[in-house]
C-alpha positions as CSV (number, residue, x, y, z in Angstrom):
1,X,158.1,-58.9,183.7
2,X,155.7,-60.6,186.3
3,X,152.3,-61.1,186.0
4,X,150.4,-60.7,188.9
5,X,147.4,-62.5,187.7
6,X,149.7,-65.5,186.9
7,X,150.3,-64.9,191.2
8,X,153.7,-64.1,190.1
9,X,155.8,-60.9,192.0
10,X,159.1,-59.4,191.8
11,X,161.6,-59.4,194.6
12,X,164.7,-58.1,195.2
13,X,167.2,-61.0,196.6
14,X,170.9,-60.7,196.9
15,X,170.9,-57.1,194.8
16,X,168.7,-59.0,191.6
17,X,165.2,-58.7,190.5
18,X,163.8,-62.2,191.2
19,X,160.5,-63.2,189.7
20,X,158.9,-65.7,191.9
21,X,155.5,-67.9,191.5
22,X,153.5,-70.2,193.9
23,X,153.1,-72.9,190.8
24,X,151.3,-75.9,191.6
25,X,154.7,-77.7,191.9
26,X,155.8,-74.9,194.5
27,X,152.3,-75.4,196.5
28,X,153.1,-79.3,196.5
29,X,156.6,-78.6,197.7
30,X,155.1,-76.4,200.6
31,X,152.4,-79.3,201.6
32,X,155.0,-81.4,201.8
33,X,157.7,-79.4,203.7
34,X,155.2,-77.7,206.0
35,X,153.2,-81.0,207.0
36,X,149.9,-79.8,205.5
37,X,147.4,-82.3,203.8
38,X,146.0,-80.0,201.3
39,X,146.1,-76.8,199.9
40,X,143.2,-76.6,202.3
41,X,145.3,-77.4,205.2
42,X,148.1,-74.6,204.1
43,X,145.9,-72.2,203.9
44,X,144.6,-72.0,207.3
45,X,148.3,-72.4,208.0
46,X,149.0,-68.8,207.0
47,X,145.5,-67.6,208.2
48,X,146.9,-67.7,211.7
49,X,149.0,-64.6,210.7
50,X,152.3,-66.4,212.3
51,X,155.4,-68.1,210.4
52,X,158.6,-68.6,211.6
53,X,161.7,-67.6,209.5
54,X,161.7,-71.4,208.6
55,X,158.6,-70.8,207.3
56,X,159.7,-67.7,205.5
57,X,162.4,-69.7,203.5
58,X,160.3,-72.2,202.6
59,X,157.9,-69.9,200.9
60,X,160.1,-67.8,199.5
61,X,162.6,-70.8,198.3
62,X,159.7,-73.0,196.8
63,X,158.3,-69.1,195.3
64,X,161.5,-68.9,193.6
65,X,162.3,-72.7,192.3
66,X,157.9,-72.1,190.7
67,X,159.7,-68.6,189.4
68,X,162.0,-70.6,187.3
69,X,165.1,-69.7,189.7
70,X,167.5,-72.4,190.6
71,X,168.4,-71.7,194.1
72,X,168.4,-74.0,196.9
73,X,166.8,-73.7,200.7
74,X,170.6,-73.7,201.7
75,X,171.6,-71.0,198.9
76,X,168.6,-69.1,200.1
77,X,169.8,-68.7,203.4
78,X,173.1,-67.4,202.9
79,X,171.5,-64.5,200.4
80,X,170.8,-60.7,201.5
81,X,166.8,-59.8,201.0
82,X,166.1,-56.4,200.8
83,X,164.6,-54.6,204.0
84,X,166.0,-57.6,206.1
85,X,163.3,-59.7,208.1
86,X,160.5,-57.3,207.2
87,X,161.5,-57.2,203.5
88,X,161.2,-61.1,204.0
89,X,158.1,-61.1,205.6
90,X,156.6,-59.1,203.2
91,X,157.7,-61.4,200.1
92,X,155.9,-64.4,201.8
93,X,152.8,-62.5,202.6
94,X,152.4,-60.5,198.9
95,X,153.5,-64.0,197.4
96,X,150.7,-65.9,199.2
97,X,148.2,-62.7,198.7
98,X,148.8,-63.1,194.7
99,X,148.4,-66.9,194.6
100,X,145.2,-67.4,197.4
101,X,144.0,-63.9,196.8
102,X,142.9,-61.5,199.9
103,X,141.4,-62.6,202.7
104,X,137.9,-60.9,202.9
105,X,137.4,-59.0,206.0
C-alpha cells in the first residue's frame, strides 16, 4: 500500500500495480541524468510545464528503482503504461506533485 505522505503512488505498468517513490537516491539519479545542479535546479526544470518522453522515462524509471522495483531505463521502454502517453504523463506529474508538493497558484 503507498503512502502518499512518504511521496509514494501507485501505477499501473505493464498490467501490475507498481509502487513508485522519488527517494533521495531517485532525486540524485534525476540530477544527474537530467543535467541539474540541485534539487533546486530540477525543480524549475519541471516548473516550465514541458518534458520530453525522455524525460518521462527518467522520472518514471528512477520513481520506480526509489519504489524498490528493479527495472531498467531499457526494460522501461519496452513496457505498456496504462492510458498510453497521457497515462505516462500523468505518472511523472502526480509523482513529482507527491514528492515537491503543489505548486501554489
Amino acid at each position: 500500500m503507498v503512502n502518499i505522505q512518504r511521496g509514494e503512488i501507485e501505477a499501473i505498468i505493464d498490467g501490475e500495480s507498481k509502487m513508485l517513490c522519488l527517494t533521495l537516491g531517485a532525486l540524485a539519479e534525476l540530477e544527474a541524468k537530467m543535467a541539474a545542479n540541485d534539487l533546486i535546479g530540477l525543480s524549475e526544470r519541471f516548473e516550465n510545464g514541458r518534458l520530453s518522453a525522455r524525460d518521462l522515462m527518467v522520472i518514471i524509471g528512477a520513481g520506480l528503482r526509489g519504489g524498490g522495483n528493479a527495472i531498467s531505463d531499457d526494460d522501461l521502454a519496452r513496457m505498456s503504461i496504462e492510458g498510453g502517453l497521457r497515462g505516462a504523463a500523468k505518472i511523472a506529474v502526480d509523482l513529482l506533485v507527491a514528492t515537491f508538493g503543489e505548486q501554489e497558484k
